[in-house]
C-alpha positions as CSV (number, residue, x, y, z in Angstrom):
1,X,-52.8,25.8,-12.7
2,X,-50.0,23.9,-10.8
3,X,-46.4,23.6,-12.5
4,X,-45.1,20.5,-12.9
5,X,-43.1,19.9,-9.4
6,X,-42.8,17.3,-6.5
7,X,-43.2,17.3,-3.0
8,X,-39.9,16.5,-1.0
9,X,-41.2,16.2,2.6
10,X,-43.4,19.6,3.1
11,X,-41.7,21.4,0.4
12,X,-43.1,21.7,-3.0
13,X,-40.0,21.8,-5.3
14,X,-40.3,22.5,-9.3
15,X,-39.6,20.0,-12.0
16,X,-35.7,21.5,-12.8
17,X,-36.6,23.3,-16.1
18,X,-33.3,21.1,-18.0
19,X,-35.1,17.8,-19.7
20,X,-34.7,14.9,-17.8
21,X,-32.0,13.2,-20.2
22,X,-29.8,15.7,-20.4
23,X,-29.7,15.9,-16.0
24,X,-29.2,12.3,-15.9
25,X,-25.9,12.8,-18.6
26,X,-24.7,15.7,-16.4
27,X,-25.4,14.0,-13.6
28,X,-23.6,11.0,-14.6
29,X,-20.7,12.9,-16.1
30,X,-20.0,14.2,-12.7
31,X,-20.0,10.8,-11.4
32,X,-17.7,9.5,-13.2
33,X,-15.1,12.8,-13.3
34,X,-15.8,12.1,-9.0
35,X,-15.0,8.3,-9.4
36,X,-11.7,9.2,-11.0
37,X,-10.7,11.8,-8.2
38,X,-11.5,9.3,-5.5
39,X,-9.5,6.7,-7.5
40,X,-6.2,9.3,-7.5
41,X,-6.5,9.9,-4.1
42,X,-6.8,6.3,-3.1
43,X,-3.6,5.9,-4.7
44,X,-2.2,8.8,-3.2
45,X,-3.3,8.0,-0.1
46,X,-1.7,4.6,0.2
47,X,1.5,5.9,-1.4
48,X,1.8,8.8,1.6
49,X,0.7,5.7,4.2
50,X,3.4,3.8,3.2
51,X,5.8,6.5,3.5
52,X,4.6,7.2,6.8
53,X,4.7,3.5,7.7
54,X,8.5,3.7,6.6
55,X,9.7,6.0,8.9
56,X,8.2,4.8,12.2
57,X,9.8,2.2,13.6
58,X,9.3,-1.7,12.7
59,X,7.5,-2.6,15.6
60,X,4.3,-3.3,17.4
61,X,3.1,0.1,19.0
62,X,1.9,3.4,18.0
63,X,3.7,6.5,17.0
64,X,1.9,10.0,17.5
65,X,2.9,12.7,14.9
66,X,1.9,16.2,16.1
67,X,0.2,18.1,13.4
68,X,0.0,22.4,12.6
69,X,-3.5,22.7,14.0
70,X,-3.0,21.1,17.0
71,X,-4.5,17.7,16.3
72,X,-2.0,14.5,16.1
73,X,-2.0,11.5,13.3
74,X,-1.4,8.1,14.9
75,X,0.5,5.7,13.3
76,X,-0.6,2.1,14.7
77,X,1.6,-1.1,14.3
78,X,-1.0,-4.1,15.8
79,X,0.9,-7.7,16.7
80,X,-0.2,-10.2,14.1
81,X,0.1,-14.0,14.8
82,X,1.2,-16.5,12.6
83,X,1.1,-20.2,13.8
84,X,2.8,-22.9,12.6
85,X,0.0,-25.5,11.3
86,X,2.2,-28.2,10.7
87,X,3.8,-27.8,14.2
88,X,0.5,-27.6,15.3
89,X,-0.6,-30.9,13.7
90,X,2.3,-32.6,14.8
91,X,2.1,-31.9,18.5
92,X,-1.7,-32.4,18.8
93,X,-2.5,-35.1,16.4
94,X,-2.1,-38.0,18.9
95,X,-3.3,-36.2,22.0
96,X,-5.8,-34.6,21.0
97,X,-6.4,-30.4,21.0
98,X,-6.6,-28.2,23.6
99,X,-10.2,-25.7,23.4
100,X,-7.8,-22.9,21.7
101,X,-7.1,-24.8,18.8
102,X,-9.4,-25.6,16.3
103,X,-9.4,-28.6,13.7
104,X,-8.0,-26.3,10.6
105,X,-5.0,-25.2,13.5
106,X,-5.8,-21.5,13.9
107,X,-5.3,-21.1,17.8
108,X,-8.1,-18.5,19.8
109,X,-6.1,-16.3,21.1
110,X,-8.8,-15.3,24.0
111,X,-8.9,-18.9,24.6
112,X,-5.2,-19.2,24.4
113,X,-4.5,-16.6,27.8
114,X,-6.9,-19.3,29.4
115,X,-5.0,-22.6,28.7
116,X,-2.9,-24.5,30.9
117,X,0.7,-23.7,31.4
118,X,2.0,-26.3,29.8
119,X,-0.7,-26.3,26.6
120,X,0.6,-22.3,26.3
121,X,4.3,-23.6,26.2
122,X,3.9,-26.4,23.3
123,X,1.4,-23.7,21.2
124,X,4.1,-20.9,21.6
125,X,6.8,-22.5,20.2
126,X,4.9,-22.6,17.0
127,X,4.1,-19.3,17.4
128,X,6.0,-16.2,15.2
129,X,4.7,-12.7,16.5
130,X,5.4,-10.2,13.8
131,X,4.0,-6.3,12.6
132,X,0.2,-6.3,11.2
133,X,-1.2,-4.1,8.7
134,X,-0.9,-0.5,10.1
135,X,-3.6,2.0,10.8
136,X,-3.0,5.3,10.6
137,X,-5.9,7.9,12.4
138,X,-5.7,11.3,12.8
139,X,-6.8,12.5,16.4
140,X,-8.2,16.2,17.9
C-alpha cells in the first residue's frame, strides 16, 4: 500500500508527517515574524536613503559611490516639473491651448520640445524646474 503523498510534477513527495493545523500555525508564524523583518528594514532602508540623499548634492544628476567589492551605488536626482496652472489658465484661456497643454493645465513635455518658439517661451515662464524623488541603484 501507497502512503499518503502527492505528486509535485514527476516527483512523488510524502504527506509531511506534522498534522496539517499545526504546519499551517508554523507556517503562518513564520510569516508574520518575516513581515515584521521586512517592515524594520523598510524603515531602515529609507532612513539610510535619506542620509545618502543628504550628502550628495541638491541637484539634478547622479552621484556614483564606489563600493568594497568593486560594484558602485548610484545616487540619481531626476528634474521634476511643476507648472503654474493658474499662469497657465491665464495665458491660454482666450487663445486657446497649444497640443502640449491639456484642459486640466499639465503640459506634455514630449509635446512641449515640439512647440513653437514662442508657445515654449509663454509655457516656460510658468515653469519651476526643481529635484524629483531620488533613486538610488547599486551597479556591478
Amino acid at each position: 500500500m501507497e502512503e499518503d503523498g502527492l505528486y509535485f510534477g514527476d516527483a512523488w513527495l510524502p504527506t509531511p508527517a506534522t498534522p496539517k493545523a499545526q504546519r499551517l500555525k508554523e507556517q503562518a508564524d513564520q510569516y508574520v515574524e518575516c513581515l515584521a523583518e521586512l517592515e524594520t528594514a523598510k524603515l531602515k532602508l529609507d532612513y539610510i536613503k535619506e542620509i545618502l540623499v543628504s550628502d550628495v548634492p541638491n541637484e539634478v544628476g547622479e552621484w556614483a559611490v564606489e563600493l568594497g567589492d568593486g560594484r558602485s551605488l548610484v545616487v540619481r536626482i531626476p528634474e521634476k516639473f511643476v507648472w503654474d496652472k493658474k499662469m497657465l489658465k491665464e495665458n491660454f484661456e482666450a487663445s486657446g491651448l497649444p497640443d502640449c497643454v491639456s484642459q486640466s493645465f499639465t503640459v506634455d513635455r514630449k509635446k512641449l520640445d515640439g512647440a513653437p518658439e514662442n508657445v515654449q517661451e509663454v509655457l516656460k515662464k510658468a515653469l519651476t524646474i526643481g529635484c524629483g524623488a531620488a533613486t538610488i541603484k547599486v551597479q556591478t
